[in-house]
C-alpha positions as semicolon CSV with decimal commas, in nm:
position;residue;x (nm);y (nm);z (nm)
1;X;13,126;10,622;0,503
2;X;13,010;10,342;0,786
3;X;12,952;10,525;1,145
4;X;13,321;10,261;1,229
5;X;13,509;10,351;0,928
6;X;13,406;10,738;1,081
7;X;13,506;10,682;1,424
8;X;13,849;10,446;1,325
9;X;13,928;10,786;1,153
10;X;13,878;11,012;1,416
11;X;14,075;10,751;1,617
12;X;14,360;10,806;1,410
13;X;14,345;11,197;1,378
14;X;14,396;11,252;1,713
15;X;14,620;11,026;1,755
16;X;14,901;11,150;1,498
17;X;14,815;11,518;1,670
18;X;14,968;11,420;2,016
19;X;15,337;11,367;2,051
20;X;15,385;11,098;2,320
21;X;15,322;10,729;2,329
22;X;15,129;10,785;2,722
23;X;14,906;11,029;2,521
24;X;14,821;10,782;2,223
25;X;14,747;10,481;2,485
26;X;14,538;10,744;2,671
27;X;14,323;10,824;2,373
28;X;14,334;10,467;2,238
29;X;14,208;10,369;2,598
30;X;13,890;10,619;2,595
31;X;13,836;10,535;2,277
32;X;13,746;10,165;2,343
33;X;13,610;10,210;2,676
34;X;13,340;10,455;2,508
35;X;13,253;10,161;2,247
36;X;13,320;9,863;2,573
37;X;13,074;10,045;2,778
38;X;12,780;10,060;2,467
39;X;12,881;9,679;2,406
40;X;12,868;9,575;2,723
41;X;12,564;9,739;2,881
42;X;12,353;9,586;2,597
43;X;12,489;9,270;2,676
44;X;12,424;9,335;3,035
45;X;12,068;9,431;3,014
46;X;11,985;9,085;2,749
47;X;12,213;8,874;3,082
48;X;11,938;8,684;3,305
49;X;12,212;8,591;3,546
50;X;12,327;8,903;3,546
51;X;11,973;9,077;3,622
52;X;11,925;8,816;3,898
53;X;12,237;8,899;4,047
54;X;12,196;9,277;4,019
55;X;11,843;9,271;4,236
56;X;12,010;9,092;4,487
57;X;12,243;9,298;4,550
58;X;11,953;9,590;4,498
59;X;11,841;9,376;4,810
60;X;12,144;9,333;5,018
61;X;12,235;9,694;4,974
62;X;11,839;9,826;5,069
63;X;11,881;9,613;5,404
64;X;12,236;9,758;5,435
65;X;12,101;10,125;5,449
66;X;11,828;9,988;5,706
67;X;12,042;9,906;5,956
68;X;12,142;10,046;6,227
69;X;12,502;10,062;6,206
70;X;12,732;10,370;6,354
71;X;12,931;10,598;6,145
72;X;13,228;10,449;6,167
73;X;13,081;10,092;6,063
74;X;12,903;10,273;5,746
75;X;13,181;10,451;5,656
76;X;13,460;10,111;5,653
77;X;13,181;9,909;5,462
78;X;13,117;10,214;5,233
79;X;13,516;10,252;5,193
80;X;13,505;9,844;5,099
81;X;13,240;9,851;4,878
82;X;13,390;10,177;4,704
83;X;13,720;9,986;4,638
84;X;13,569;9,605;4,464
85;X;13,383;9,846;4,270
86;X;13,700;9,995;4,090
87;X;13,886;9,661;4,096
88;X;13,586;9,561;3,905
89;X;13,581;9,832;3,703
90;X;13,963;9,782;3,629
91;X;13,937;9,430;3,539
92;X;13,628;9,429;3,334
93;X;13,841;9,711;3,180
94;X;14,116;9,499;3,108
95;X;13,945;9,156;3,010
96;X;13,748;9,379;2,732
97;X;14,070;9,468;2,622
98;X;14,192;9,100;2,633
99;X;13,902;8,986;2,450
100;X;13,983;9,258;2,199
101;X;14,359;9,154;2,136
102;X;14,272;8,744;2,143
103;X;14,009;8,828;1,873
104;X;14,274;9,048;1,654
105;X;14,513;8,739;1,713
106;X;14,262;8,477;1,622
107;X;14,188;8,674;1,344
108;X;14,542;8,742;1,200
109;X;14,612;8,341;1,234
110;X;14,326;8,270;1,061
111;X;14,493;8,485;0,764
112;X;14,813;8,292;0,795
């Protein structure tokens, strides 16, 4: 059996052992996060752009932590920077899973 066919399987045994539709979605989600996170961080590491961008922000955030800025200042910008993270998070989330459903669409009109 392929290591997919495998997985799709185990997808689909613990789905039918849970009894609500909140449940299913649940596992369905972690499901293709594990397999968007694999995915993406190869694509991520091959991504000049994205390597560029990532050391400058390596570099903004190193002069961040050198200055001299009070608690209160640290903690706001730490409470910002804490929040785009899981909106980006969330929406690289979702457009993975909108990249998954246009694909299944594409394909299925294809077999039309």
């Amino acid at each position: 059996m392929i290591p997919q066919a495998k997985h799709t399987q185990e997808l689909f045994s613990i789905i039918i052992q849970h009894n609500s539709v909140q449940e299913i979605r649940e596992t369905i989600k972690l499901f293709m996060d594990s397999m968007k996170d694999t995915t993406l961080n190869t694509l991520l590491m091959k991504d000049s752009d994205y390597q560029t961008c990532q050391q400058e922000y390596l570099r903004a955030y190193e002069c961040y932590q050198n200055d001299d800025f009070s608690t209160a200042q640290r903690d706001t910008v730490d409470s910002m920077l804490a929040q785009i993270d899981e909106c980006h998070l969330a929406y690289a989330t979702n457009a993975y899973f909108a990249g998954l459903i246009d694909s299944y669409r594409i394909i299925k009109s294809m077999e039309s």
